[in-house]
Backbone bond lengths (Angstrom), bond angles and torsions (degrees), N, CA, C in turn:
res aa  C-N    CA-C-N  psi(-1)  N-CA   C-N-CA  omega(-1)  CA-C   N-CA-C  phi
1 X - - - 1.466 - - 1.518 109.55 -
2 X 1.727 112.88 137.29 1.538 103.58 -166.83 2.139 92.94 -76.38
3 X 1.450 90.67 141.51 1.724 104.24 172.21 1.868 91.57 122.89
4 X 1.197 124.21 -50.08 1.120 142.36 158.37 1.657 132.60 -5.77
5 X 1.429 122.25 53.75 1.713 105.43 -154.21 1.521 94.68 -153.75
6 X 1.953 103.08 155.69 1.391 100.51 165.22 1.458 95.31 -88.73
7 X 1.604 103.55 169.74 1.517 103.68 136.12 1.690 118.61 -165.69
8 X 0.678 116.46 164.15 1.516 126.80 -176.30 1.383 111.56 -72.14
9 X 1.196 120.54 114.41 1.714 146.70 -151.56 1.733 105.73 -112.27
10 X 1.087 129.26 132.72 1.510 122.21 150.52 1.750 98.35 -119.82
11 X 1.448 92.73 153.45 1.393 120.85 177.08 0.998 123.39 -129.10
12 X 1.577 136.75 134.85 1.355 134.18 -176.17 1.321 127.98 -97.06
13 X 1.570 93.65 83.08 1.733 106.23 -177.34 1.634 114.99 -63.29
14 X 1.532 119.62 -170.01 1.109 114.63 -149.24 1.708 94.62 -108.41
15 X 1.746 102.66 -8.76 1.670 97.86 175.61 1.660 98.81 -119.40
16 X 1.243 133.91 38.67 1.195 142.32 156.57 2.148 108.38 128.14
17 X 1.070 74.99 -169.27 1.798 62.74 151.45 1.481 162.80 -74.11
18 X 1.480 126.88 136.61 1.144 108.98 -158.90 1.924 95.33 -127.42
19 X 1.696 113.43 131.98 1.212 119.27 167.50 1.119 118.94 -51.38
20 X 1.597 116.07 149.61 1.816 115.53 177.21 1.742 91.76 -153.79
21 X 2.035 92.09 151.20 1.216 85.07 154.68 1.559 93.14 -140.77
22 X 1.806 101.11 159.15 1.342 102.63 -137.89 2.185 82.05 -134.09
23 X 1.734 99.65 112.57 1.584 87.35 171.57 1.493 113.64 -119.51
24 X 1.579 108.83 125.17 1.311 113.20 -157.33 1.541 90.38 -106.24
25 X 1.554 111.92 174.17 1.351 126.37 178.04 1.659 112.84 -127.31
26 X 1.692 90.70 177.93 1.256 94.42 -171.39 1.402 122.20 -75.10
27 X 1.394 131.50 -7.35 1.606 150.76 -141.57 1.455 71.43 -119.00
28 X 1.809 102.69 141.16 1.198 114.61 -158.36 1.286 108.44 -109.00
29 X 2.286 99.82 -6.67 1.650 101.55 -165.35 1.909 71.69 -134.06
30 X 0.635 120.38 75.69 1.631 100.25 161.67 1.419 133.62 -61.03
31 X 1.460 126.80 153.69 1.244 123.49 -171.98 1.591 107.49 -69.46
32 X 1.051 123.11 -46.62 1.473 124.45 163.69 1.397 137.55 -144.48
33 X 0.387 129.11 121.82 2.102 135.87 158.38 1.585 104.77 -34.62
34 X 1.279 89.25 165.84 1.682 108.19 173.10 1.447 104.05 -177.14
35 X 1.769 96.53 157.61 1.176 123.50 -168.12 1.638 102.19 -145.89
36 X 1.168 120.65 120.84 1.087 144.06 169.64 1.797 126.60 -100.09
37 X 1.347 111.98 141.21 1.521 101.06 -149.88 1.996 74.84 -127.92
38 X 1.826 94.41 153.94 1.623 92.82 161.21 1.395 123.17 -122.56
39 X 1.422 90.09 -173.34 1.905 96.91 -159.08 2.173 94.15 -62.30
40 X 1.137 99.99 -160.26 1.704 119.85 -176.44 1.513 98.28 -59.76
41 X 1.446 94.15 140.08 1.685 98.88 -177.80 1.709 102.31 -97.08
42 X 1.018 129.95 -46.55 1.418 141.93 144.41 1.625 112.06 -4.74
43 X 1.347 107.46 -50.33 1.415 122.91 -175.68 1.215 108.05 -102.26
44 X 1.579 136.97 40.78 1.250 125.43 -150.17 1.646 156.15 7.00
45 X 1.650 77.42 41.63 1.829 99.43 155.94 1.181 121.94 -55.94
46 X 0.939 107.09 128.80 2.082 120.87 179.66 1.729 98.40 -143.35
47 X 1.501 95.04 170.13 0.978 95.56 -174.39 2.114 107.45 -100.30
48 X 1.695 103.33 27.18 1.455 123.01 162.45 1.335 123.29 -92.39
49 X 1.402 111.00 -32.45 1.641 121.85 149.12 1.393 104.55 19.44
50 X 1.770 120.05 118.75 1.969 101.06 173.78 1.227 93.60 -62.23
51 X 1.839 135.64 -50.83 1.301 109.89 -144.15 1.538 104.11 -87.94
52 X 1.178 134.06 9.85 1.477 125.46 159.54 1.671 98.51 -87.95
53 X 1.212 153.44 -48.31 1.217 119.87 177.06 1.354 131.79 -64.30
54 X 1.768 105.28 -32.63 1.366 110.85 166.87 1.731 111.34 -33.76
55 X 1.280 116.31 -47.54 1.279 121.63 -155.18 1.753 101.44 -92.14
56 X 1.322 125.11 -21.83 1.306 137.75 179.54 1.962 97.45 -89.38
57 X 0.903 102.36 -3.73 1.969 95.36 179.24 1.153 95.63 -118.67
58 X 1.277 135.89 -23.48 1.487 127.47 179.17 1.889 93.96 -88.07
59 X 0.846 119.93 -69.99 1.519 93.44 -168.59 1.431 130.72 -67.80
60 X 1.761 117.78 10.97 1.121 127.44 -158.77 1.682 83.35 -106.54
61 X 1.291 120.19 -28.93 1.495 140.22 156.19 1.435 119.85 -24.81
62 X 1.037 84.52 -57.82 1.810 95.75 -175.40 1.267 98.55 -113.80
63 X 1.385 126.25 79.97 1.136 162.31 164.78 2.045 114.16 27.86
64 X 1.262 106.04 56.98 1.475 109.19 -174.37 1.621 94.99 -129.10
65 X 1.338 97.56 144.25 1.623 112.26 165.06 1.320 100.16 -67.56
66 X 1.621 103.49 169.52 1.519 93.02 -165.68 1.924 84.39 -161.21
67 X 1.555 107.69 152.54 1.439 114.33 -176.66 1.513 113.48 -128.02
68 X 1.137 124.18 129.35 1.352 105.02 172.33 2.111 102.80 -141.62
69 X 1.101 100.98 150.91 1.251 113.69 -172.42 1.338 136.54 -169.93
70 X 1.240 118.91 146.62 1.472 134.12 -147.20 1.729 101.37 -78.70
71 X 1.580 115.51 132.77 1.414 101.08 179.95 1.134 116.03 -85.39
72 X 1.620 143.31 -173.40 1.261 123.14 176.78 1.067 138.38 -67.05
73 X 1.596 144.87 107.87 1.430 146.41 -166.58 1.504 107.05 111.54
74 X 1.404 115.37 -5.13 1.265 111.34 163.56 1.454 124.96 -105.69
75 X 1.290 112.70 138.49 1.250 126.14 -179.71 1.560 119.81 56.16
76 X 1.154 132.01 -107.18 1.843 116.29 162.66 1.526 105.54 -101.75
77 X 0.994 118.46 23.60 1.678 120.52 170.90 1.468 115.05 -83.00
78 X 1.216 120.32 137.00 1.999 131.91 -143.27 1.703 76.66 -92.11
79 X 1.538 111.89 171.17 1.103 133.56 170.58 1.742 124.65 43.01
80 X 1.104 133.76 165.90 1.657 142.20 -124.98 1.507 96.58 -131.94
81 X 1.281 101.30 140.57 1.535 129.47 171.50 1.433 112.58 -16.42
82 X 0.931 129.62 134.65 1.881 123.68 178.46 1.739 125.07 -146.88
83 X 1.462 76.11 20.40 2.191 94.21 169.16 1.328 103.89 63.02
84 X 1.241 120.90 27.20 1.704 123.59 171.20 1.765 105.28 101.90
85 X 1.268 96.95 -33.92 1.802 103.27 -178.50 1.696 116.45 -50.20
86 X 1.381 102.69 -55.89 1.535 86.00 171.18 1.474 128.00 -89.35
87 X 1.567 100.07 2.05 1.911 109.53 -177.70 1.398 106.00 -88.68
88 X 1.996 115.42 -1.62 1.261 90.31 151.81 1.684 133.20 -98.02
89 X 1.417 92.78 3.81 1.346 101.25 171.72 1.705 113.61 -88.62
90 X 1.264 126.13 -3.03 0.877 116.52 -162.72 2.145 96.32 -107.35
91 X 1.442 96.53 -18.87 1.329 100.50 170.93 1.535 123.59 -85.01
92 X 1.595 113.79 -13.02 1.476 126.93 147.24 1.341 126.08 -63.25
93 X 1.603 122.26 -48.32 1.347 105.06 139.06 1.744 147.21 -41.10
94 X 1.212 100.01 -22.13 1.552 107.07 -167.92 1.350 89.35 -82.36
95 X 1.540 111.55 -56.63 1.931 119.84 -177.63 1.780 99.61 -52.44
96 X 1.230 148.07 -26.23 1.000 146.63 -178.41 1.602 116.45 -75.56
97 X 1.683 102.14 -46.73 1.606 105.02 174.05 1.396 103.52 -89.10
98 X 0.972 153.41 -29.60 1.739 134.76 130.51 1.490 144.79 -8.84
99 X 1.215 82.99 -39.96 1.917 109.68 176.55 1.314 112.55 -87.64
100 X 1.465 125.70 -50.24 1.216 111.90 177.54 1.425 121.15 -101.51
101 X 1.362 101.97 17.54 1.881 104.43 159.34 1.751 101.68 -96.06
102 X 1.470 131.62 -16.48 1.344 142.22 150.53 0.841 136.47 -96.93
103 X 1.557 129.04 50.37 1.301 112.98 -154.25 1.472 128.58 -81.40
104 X 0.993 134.45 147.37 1.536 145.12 -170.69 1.717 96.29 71.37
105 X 1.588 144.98 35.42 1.003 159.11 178.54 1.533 123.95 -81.75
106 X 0.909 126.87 99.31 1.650 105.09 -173.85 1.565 120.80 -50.67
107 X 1.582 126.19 178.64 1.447 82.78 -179.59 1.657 79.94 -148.59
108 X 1.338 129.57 159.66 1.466 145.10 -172.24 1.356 98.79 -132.91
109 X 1.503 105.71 121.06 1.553 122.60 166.83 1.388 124.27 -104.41
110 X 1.321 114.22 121.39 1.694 109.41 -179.14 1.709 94.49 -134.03
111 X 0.875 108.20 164.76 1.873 140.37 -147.67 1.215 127.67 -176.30
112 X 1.358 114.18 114.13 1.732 123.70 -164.84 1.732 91.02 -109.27
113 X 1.826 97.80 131.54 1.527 117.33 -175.76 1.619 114.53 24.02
114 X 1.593 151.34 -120.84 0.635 105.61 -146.58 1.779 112.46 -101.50
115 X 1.382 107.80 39.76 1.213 110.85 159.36 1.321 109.50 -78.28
116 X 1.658 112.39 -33.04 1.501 99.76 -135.88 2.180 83.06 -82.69
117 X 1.584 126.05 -26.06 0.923 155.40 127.89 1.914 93.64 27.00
118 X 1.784 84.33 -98.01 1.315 121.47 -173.14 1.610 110.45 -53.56
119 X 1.826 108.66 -62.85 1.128 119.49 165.93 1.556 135.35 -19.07
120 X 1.210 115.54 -75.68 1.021 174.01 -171.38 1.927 92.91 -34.37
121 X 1.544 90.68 -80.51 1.426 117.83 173.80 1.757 109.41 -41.96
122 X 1.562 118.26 -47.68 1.037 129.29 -160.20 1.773 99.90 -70.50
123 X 1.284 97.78 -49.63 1.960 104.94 -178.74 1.540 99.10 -74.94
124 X 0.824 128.25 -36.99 1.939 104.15 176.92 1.393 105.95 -52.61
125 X 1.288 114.95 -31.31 1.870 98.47 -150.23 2.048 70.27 -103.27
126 X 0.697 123.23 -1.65 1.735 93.25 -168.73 1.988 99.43 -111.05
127 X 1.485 87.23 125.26 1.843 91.07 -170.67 1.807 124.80 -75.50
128 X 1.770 90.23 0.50 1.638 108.98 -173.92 1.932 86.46 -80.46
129 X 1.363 134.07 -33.85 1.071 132.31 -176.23 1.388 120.96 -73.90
130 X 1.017 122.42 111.52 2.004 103.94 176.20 1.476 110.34 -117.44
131 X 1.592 125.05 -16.23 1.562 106.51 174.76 1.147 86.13 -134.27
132 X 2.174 102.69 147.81 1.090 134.09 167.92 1.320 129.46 -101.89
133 X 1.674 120.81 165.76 0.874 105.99 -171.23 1.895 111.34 -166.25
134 X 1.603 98.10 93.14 1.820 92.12 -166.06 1.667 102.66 -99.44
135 X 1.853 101.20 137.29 1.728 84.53 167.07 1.842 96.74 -119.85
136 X 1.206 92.44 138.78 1.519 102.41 161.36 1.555 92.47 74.57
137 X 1.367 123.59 58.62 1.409 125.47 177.20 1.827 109.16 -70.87
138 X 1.055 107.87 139.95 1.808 110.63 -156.65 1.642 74.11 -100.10
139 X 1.537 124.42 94.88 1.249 140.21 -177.26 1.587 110.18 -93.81
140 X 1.319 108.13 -24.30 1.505 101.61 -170.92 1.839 94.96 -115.65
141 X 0.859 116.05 0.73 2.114 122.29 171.44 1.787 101.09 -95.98
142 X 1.288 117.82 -66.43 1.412 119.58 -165.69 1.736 114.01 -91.76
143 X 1.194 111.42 167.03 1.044 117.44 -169.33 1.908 103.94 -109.35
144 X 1.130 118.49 114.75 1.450 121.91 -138.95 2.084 97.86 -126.49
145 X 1.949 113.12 8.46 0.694 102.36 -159.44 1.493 106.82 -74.01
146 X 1.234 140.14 -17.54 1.125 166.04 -175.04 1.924 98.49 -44.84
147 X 1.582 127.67 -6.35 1.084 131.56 178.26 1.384 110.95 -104.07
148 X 0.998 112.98 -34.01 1.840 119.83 165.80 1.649 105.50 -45.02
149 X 1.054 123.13 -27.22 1.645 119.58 160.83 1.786 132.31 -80.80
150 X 0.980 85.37 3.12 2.219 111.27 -161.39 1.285 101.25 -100.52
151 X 1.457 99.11 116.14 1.997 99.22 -179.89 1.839 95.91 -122.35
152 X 0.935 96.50 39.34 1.653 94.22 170.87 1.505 100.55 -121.94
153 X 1.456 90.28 143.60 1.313 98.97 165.40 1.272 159.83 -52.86
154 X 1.161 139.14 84.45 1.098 161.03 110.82 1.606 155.19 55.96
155 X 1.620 119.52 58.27 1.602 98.81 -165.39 1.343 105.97 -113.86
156 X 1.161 145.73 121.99 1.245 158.97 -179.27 1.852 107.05 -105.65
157 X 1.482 103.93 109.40 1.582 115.62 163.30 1.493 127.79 -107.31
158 X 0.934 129.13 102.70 1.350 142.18 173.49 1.447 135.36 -94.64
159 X 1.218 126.64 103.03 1.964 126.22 170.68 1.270 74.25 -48.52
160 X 1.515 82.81 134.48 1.829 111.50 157.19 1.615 104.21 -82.87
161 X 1.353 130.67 39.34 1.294 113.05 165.80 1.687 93.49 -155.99
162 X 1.234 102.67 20.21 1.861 111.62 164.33 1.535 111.26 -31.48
163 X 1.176 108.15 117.30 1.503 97.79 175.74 1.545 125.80 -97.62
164 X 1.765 101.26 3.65 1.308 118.07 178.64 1.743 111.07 -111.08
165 X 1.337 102.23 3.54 2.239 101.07 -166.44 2.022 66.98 -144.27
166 X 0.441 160.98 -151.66 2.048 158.98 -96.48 2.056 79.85 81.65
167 X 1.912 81.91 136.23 1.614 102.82 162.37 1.307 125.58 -38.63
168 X 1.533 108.21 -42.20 1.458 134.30 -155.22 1.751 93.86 -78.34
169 X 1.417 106.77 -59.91 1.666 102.76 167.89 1.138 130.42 -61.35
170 X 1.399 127.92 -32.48 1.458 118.33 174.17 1.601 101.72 -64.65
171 X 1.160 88.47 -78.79 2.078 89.85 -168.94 1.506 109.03 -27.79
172 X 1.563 130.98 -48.58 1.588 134.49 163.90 1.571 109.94 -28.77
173 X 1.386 105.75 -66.14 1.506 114.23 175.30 1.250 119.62 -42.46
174 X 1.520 102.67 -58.10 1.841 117.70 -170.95 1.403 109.46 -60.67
175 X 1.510 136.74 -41.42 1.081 150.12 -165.54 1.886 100.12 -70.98
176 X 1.262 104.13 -36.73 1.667 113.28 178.31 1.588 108.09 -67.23
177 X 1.407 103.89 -14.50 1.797 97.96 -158.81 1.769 102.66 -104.63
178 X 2.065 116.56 111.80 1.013 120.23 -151.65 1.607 105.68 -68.34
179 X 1.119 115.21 -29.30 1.454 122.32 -156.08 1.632 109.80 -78.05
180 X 1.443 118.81 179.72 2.019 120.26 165.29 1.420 98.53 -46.55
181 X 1.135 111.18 130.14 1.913 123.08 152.18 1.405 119.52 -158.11
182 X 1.090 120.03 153.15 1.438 123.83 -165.35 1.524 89.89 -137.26
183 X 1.545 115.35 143.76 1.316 143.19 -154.00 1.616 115.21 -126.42
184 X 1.461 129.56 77.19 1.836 125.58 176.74 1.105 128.44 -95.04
185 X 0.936 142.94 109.44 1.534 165.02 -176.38 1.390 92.72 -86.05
186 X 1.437 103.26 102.90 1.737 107.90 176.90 1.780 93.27 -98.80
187 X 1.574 103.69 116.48 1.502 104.86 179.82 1.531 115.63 -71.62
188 X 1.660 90.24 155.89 1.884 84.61 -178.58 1.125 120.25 85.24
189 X 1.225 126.93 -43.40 1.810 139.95 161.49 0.869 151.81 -25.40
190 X 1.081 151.78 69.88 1.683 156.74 -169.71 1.222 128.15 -31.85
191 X 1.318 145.83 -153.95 0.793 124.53 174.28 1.713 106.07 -102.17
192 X 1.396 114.97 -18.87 1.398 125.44 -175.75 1.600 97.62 -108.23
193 X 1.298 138.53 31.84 1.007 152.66 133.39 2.170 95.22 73.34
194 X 1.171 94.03 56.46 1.242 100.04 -169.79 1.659 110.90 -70.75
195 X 1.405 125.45 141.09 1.741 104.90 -154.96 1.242 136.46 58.99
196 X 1.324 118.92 -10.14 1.562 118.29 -164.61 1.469 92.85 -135.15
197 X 1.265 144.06 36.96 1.386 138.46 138.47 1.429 109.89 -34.30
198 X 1.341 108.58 -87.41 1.876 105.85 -174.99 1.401 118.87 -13.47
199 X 1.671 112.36 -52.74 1.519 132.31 -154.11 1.957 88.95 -77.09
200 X 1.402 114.99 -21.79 1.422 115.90 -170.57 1.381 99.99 -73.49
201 X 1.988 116.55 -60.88 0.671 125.34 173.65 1.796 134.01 -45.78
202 X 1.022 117.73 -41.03 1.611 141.59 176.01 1.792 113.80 -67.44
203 X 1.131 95.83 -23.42 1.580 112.48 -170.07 1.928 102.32 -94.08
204 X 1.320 98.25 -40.01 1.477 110.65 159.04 1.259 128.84 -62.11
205 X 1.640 130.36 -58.79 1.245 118.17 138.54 1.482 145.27 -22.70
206 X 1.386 107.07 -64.48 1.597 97.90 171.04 1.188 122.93 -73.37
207 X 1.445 135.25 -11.85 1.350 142.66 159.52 1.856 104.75 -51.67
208 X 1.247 100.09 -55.75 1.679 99.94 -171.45 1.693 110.68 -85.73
209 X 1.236 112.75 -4.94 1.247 114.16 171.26 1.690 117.46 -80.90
210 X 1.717 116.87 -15.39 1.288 120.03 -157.19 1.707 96.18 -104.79
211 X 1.732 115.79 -10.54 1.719 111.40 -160.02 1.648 90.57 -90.00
């Protein structure tokens, strides 16, 4: 469809530049934007991750622009690892070059482990964001209390055999979080949702089909 295209994005993060790729649509006012964050760069997090595109093709699906991008020190992104401290500044940038390629746009944040981590944190406090969205939240590694303050809505996906979020920790977490959220235990599942993309993807859909 003409309007329809990837393309290769830079953004001006706060430790130099950071790579993006940016898939826009044909709808000239869309209902929302999104920005998608990836797992550990350390651990070879990129922003190619299957389960960050899984989640960047399903909502780009149902007709939303969609952002994805490298945090700093990964991949052609300027400047070095910073234990989440500067990857949340660098995901305020991303929400910034998001916003004014949409402007007045609502905007939906989702984040796989320790994006969704990093992510996560960044869309509660930012009011341009109103729906969330963590997969494979590293519930039993990070400290995630920072959602017990978050009244936006909410979708949390989890392999029920996460070896970094345990059942017992997500639901702990989820139960803390005041606002709408809905809770999936993709059975069988890993923590990188190995085989169970679709079930990632599908679980994403009917979540955004019900708000």
């Amino acid at each position: 469809m003409t309007g329809v295209f990837h393309r290769t994005v830079t953004i001006q993060g706060p430790a130099g530049r950071l790579e993006g790729l940016y898939w826009t649509v044909a709808e000239p006012r869309p209902v929302m934007a999104v920005l998608v964050c990836h797992p550990h760069p350390l651990f070879g997090g990129t922003m190619h991750n299957k389960v960050v595109f899984q989640a960047a093709k399903t909502l780009h699906g149902l007709g939303l622009p969609v952002l994805r991008f490298n945090f700093r020190g990964a991949g052609l992104s300027q400047g070095q690892h910073d234990k989440g401290n500067g990857e949340l500044e660098d995901v305020r940038a991303a929400l910034d070059f998001l916003s004014a390629e949409c402007p007045g746009t609502p905007l939906l944040l989702a984040g796989f482990s320790f994006g969704a981590w990093v992510g996560l944190r960044a869309g509660c406090g930012d009011a341009r964001v109103t729906r969330l969205i963590g997969l494979g939240i590293p519930a039993d590694k990070s400290d995630l209390g920072y959602l017990a303050g978050c009244r936006k809505p909410i979708l949390l996906v989890q392999g029920a055999r996460d070896e970094f979020g345990r059942r017992a920790g997500v639901e702990d977490v989820a139960a803390r979080i005041p606002g709408p959220k809905r809770v999936i235990f993709v059975e069988d599942a890993d923590h990188f949702f190995a085989g169970k993309l679709n079930a990632v993807g599908e679980a994403i859909r009917a979540w955004m089909r019900e708000l």
